[in-house]
Structures are given as structure tokens and as C-alpha cells.
C-alpha positions in Angstrom: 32.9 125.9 157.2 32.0 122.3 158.2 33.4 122.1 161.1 30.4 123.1 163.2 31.1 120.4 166.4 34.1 120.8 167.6 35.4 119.0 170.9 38.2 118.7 172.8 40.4 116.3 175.0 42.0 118.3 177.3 41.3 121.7 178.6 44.1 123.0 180.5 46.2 126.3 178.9 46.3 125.8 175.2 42.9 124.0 174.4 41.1 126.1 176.7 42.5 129.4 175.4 41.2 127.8 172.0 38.2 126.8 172.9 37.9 130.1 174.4 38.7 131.9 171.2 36.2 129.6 169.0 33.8 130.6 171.6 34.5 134.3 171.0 34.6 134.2 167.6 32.0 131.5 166.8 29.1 132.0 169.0 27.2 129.6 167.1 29.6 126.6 167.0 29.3 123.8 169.8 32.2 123.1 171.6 32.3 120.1 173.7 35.4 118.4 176.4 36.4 116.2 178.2 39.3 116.6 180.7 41.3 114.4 183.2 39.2 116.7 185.7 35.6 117.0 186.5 36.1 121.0 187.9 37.6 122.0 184.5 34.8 120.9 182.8 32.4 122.3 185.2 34.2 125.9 185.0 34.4 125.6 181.3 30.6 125.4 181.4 30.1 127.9 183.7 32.0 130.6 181.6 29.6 129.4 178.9 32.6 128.2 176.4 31.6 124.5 176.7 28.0 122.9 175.9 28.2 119.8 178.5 28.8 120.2 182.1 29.7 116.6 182.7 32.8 114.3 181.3 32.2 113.1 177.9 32.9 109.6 176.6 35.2 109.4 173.8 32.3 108.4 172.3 30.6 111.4 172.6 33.5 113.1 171.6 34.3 111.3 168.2 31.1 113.0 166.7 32.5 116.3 166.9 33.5 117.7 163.3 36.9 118.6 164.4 38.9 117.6 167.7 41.9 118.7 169.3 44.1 116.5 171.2 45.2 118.9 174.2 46.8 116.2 176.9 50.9 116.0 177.1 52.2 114.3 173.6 52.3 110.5 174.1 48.7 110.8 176.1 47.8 112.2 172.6 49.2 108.9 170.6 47.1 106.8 173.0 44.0 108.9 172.4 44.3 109.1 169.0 44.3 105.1 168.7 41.1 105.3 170.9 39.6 107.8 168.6 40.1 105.8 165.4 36.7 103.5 165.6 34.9 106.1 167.0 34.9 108.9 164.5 32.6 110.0 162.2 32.8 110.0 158.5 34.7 113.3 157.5 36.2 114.1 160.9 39.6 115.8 161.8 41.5 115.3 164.3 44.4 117.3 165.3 46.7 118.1 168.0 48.9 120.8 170.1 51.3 119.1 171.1 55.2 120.5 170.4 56.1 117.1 168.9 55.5 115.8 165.7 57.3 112.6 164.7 55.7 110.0 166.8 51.8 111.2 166.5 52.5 111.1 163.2 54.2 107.9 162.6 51.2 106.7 164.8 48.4 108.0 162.9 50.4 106.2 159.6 51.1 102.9 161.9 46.5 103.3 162.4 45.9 104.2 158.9 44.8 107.7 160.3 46.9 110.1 158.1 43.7 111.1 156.1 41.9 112.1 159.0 45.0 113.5 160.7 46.5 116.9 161.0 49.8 118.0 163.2 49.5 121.3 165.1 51.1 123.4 167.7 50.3 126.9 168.7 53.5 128.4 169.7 52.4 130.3 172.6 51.9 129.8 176.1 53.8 130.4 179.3 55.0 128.7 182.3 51.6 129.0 183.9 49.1 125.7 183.3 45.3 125.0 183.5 42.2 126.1 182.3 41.8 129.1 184.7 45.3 130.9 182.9 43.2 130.2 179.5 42.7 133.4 177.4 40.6 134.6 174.4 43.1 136.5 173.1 46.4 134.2 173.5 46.6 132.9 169.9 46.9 136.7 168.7 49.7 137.0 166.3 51.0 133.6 167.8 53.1 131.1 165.5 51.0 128.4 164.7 52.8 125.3 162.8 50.7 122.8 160.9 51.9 119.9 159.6 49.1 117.8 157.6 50.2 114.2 156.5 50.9 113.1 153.0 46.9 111.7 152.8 45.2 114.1 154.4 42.7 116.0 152.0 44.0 119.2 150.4 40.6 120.6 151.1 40.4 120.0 155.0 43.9 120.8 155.6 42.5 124.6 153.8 39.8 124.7 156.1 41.9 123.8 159.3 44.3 126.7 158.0 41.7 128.9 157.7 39.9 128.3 161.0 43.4 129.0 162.6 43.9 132.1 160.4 40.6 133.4 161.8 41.8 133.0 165.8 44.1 135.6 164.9 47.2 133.3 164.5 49.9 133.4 162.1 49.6 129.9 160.4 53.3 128.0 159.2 52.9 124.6 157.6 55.8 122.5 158.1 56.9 118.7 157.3 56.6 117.3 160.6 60.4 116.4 161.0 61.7 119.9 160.6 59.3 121.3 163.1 60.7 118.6 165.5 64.2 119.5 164.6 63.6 123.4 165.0 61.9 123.1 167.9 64.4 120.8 169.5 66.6 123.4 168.9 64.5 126.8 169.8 62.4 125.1 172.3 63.6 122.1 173.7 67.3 122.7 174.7 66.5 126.0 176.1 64.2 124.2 178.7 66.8 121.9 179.3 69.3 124.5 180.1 67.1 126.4 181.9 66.2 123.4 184.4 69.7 122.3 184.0 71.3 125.6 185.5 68.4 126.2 188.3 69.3 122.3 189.5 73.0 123.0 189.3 72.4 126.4 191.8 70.5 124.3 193.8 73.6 121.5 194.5 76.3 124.4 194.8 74.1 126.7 197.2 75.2 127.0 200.4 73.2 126.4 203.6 72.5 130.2 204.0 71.1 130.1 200.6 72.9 133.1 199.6 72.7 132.5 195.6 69.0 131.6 195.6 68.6 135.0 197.8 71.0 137.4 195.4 69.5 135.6 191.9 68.6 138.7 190.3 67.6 139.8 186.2 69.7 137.4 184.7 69.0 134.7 186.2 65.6 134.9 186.3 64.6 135.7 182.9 66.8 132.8 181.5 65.4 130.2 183.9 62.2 131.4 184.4 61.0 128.5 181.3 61.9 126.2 184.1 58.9 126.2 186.1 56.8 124.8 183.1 54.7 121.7 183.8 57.1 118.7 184.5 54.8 116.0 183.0 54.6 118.1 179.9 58.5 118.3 179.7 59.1 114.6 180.4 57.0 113.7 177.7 58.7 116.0 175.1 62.0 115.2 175.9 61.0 111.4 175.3 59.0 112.0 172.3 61.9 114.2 170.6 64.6 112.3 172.1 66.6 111.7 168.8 66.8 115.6 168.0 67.3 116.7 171.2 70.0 114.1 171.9 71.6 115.7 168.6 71.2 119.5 169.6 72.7 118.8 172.8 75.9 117.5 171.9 75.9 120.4 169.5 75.0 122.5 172.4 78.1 120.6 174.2 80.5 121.4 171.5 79.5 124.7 171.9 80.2 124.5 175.6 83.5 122.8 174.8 84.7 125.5 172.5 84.4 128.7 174.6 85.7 126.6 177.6 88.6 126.4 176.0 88.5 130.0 174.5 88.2 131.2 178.5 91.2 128.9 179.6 93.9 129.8 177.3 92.7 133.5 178.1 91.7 134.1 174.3 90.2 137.5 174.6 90.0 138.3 171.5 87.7 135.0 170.4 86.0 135.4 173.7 84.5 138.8 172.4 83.8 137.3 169.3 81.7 134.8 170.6 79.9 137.2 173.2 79.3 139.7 169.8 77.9 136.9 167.3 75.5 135.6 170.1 74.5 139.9 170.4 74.5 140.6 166.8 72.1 137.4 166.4 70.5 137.7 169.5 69.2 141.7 168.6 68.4 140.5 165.0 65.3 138.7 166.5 63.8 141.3 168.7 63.4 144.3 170.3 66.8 145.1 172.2 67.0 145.3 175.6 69.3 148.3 175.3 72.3 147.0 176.9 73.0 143.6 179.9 73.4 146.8 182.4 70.4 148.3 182.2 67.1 147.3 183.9 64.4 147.3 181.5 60.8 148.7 182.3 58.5 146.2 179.9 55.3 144.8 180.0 52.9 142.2 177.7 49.4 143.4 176.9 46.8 141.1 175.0 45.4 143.0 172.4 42.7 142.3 170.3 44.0 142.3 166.2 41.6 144.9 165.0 42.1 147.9 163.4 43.6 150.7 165.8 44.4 148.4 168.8 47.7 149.6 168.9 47.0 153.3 168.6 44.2 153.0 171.5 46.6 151.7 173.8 49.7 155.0 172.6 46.6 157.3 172.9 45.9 156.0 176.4 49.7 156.4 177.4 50.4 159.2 175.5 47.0 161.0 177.0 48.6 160.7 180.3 52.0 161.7 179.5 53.0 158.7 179.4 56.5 157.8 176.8 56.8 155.0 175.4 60.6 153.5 174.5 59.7 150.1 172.5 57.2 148.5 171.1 56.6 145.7 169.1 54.4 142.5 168.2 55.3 139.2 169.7 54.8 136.5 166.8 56.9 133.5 168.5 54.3 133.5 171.7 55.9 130.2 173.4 56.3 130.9 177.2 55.9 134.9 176.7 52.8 136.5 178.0 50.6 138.9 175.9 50.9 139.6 172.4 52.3 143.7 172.6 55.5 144.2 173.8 56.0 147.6 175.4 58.9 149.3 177.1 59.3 152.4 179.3 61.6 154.5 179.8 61.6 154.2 184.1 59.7 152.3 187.1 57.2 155.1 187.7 56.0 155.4 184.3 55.9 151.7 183.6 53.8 151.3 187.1 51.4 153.7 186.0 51.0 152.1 182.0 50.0 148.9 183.8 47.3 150.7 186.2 45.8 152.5 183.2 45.6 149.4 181.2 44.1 147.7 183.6 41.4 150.1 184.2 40.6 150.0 180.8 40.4 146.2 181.0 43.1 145.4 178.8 45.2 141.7 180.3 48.5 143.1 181.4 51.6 140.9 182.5 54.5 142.4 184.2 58.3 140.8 184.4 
């Protein structure tokens, strides 16, 4: 694998949980970054995942083999036309970001598109920064690629594999329909999220009596809404076209059940409810009913063989039952990679102390 050097611009959730994997995997590779952040950088080294303990030039950093762009998508663009003197013969460059069109359009507009290849991990969560980095978050994660026209077959096989061996689940994509499917799955859903907590916000009243009663509901659809605001300004600019098209979709959606509830059609009322539920279940585990409060927790698990039956052995060894359980591929704004559900409180409360003490990364709801 040629890509011995491999730097970084950016270090907060997604590149560090990269680097962090490379490091973990690849003892012997150097990894190098720079950040907007002087104490990143210092951590990083500190944790031993980074060789410099200082900020890097770009020129330092345009000798690396391979480099991720890791900064919020149009910081990317402006990066990536700094980068373009500075790298050396043979280097990639890729990216995380969740948009595609307009680094790619840019890297055509530079005369980049044979050093240039399109990626975004989907995984993540609401949390940001290096310190939330993990090892282990690209584990059975989604990760799209989307290589340009020029870029050599060979490279683009190596940048597959390399992802392959972080223990993601690689997708390559033309660039436009990621953007359009990720307007769709991603995007909206963060607008609608930030939308509804903003409209609960004006309609509160001064004893702040919805805020206090938001319950299950509520929280797990809007809990997307405390993602990084930078991040989300710059994707809603950068996919403006197809998220301007999924929300009037969205709106017609709106439009059609609003008039559904007004002329008191129950019958195409259910239907809607039942479509969005048949769909809904037909993507993951069910959550065994709206009524019923669920007892579930994500675990990072390391993909080797019997990880999966260490962790039932543990809970089973302790009489402990376990409802559901599943992988999580599409890891965007979920935490861990196992999925598992309990059947009440108690036994839930004790799954997470036992995984714990056996060091395994566990993230309640």
C-alpha cells in the first residue's frame, strides 16, 4: 500500500476517529495534522495517534501520500485550491465531507480530478471534536466514495481498500446521487429536526411547560438538532439545489395529510400513518410499538470473529435477556455500532455496567 504518509486537515470527530483507526490498525504509518486548534493537535500527539506536536504548514502537509480534508465542506473547496501546488507527485486527496457537488466541480474547475477522490463516512453523532473521536466508529459504518471521471482506476482500488480495512462498508457513488440521497436521508431530517425544536421554542409559554413535559418522542426525533451549526450551514449552502427540491417535496407531503386531517379522512389518515410504519420497520429493528418505552443501548464492537457472541455470553452469564439485536450499518448521528435491546430498566442498567467493566464503549438513550 503506498500510502505510507498520510495527513490530515482537521481533527475534530470524523478525521480524528480516522486517524485514530489508521493508528490502530497501522502502527507503522505516519500520520500527520493540522487543525484550526493548537490543543487538538497537542492531544492528538499525546495519545500517540499523530507524529507532530505543533501545527503544520500546508506545506508540510502536501507531502503526505494521502490527505483527508476534515474541516466543514466549503472550508474543504478552499483547502483543496491551496493544496493543488503543494502536492506531491502521486498524492490523494480526499474528503468527508456530506457534500459532493461543489468539491467536485472544484477539483474539475483546478484540474484536480486525477488526484481527487469524494468521501463521506456515514457515521457520527451530534457530539463534535477530537476528544468524542473513537477507534472503533467506522465499524460497519456506510462509507460512500465517489472518485472523479480522471482519477486513476488503481488509486481509487487502493483508497477502497484502505477504507475496507477500517472496518467500513465501502459504497461508490456518482457524486450527484449521493448529494441527492443524502439531501433526502440526511439533510431534510436535520432541517425538520431544528425546524420543530425552534417552532416549540416560539409557542412555549413563559412557564416553559412544553420544554419541561418533552418526553420520548420528541427527543429522539430532534435530538439531530444539536449537531454543529457551522457544519449545518455549510451543507445546507453547499446542497442547496437538492435540498430546496426535497423540501417542497417534503411540503407537498405536509400539504397532503393536512388536508387528509381537515376533511376528517380517517381512512387515508391510517393509510398514511401505516405506509410510513410498514417502511419505517422495513429499515430496522422495531421499536415494538409508539407506546412502549424501549430499553436499548449502542456498544462499539470491534469486527472480529466472536465479538458478538462475547458480549451474549457476558449478558447471558449474568442472566441477563436480550430482546433485539442488530448491526448498525447507516452510523450517521447513531452511537456505537451493536444495537441491543432489553426487555426492562433494571436489566438494561445492569448490561451497561457489565460492559463497561469489561471496557467495551457503551452509549445509552
Amino acid at each position: 500500500m503506498s500510502f505510507e504518509n498520510i495527513g490530515f486537515i482537521g481533527l475534530g470527530l470524523i478525521g480524528g476517529s480516522i486517524a485514530k483507526t489508521l493508528r490502530r490498525l497501522y502502527p507503522e504509518k505516519k500520520l500527520y495534522a493540522t487543525s484550526g486548534h493548537l490543543s487538538t493537535i497537542t492531544e492528538a500527539f499525546e495519545d500517540h495517534t499523530i507524529e507532530n506536536d505543533h501545527l503544520l504548514s500546508l506545506e508540510e502537509i502536501g507531502n503526505c501520500d494521502l490527505i483527508f480534508l476534515c474541516t466543514p465542506v466549503q472550508q474543504n473547496i478552499s483547502y483543496l485550491e491551496q493544496l493543488k501546488p503543494l502536492l506531491k507527485e502521486g498524492a490523494i486527496v480526499t474528503d468527508v465531507g456530506s457534500v459532493k457537488t461543489d468539491i467536485h466541480e472544484a477539483a474539475m474547475q483546478l484540474g484536480m480530478e486525477h488526484c481527487f477522490i469524494g468521501g463521506h463516512p456515514m457515521t457520527g453523532s451530534e457530539k463534535t471534536g477530537y476528544h468524542n473521536a473513537t477507534a472503533y466508529l467506522l465499524e460497519n459504518a456506510y462509507y460512500i466514495i465517489t472518485p472523479t471521471a480522471q482519477t486513476p482506476k488503481d488509486k481509487v482500488a487502493e483508497f477502497t481498500e484502505l477504507v475496507r480495512s477500517l472496518g467500513a462498508i465501502t459504497m461508490v457513488l456518482d457524486y450527484r446521487a449521493h448529494d441527492h440521497a443524502t439531501a433526502t436521508i440526511s439533510h431534510l431530517p436535520h432541517i425538520v429536526a431544528a425546524s420543530l425544536v425552534n417552532l416549540v421554542q416560539k409557542l412555549d409559554d413563559e412557564h416553559e411547560t412544553m420544554k419541561t413535559i418533552a418526553a420520548g418522542g420528541f427527543k429522539d426525533i430532534t435530538r439531530i438538532a444539536s449537531s454543529s451549526a457551522v457544519m449545518w450551514e455549510n451543507i445546507c449552502l453547499s446542497n442547496r439545489d437538492q435540498i430546496l427540491e426535497i423540501m417542497d417535496r417534503f411540503s407537498d407531503q405536509l400539504s397532503a395529510i393536512r388536508k387528509e386531517i381537515a376533511a376528517s379522512d380517517g381512512g387515508s389518515i391510517n393509510g398514511f400513518f401505516q405506509s410510513a410504519k410498514d417502511y419505517r420497520d422495513s429499515i430496522t429493528i422495531s421499536k415494538s410499538g409508539p407506546l412502549k418505552k424501549v430499553f436499548e443501548l449502542y456498544c462499539d464492537l470491534i469486527d472480529e470473529a466472536g465479538g458478538i457472541a462475547t458480549i451474549a455470553t457476558i449478558l447471558a452469564s449474568n442472566n441477563l435477556s436480550i430482546k433485539n439485536i442488530g448491526i448498525i450499518h447507516n452510523r450517521e448521528f447513531e452511537d456505537g455500532v451493536l444495537h441491543l435491546e432489553m426487555y426492562e430498566g433494571e436489566s438494561l442498567q445492569k448490561a451497561v455496567e457489565l460492559l463497561r467493566k469489561y471496557h467495551y464503549t457503551v452509549y445509552e438513550r
